[in-house]
N, C-alpha and C positions, 0 to 999 in steps of 0.2 A: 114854029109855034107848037108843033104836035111834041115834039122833042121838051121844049122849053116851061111849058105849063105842068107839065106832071111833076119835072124835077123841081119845080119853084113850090108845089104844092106838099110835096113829100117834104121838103128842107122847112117850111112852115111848120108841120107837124113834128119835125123833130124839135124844132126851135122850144114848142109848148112842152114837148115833153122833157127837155131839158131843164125845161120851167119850175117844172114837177120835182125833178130830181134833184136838183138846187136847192129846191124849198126846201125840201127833206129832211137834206143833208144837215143846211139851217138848224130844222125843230128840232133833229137830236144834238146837235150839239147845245142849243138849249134846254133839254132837256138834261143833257150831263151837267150843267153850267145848275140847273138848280137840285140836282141830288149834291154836288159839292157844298151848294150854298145853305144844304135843308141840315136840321138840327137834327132830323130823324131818318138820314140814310134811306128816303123813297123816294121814289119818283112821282109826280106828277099822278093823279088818277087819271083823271081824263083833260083833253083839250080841243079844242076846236078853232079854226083858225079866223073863224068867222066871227066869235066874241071874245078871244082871249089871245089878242097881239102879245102882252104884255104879261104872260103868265111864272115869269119868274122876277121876282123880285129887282125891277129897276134894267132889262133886259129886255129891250124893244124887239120885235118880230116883224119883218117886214116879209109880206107873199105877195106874190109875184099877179099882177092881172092876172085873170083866171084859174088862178090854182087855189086850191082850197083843201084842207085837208082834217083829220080827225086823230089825236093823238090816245089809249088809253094803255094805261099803267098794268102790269099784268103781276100783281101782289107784292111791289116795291120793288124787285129785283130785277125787271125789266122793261119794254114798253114795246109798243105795234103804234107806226104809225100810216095810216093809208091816206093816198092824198092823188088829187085829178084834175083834170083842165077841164074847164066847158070845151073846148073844142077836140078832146080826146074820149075816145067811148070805152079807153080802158084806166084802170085803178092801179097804182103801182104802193107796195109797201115795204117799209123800211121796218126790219124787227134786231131788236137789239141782241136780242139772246142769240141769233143766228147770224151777227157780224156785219150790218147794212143793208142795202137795197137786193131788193130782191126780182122777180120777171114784169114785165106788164101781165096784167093779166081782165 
């Protein structure tokens, strides 16, 4: 049991945080999916995953239990998006301009 409970607990918290980086992955590709779809070549200004499942045009968004995250546009030609588990005490962010995911931190 001393062996068994730690590694069960550590594999949980990767579980979440896989959660995290799923979802991510997810909004930016929603997020390219509505710069193709926009008549005006930007991205998104801001998003939040808590009121805007749906923020591209007919493009459902599904997040994951506990992960929750915040999308903002950084003057059309790119985006940051930071996103987190309740059962995780750090923030991970996906930034476009610099190619995907990026450390926990």
């Amino acid at each position: 049991a001393a062996i068994a409970i730690p590694v069960f607990l550590n594999q949980r918290e990767n579980a979440w945080r896989g959660a995290v980086e799923s979802d991510l992955r997810n909004a930016a590709i929603q997020m390219e999916t509505c710069l193709t779809r926009s008549t005006t070549s930007v991205y998104p200004a801001s998003v939040d995953s808590a009121t805007d499942t749906n923020f591209c045009d007919g493009v459902a968004l599904t997040v994951s239990d506990g992960v929750t995250f915040t999308a903002t546009g950084t003057g059309g030609t790119s985006y940051v998006i930071t996103g987190s588990h309740v059962n995780v005490d750090e923030d991970l962010t996906y930034n476009s301009a610099t190619g995907g995911l990026g450390d926990w931190t």
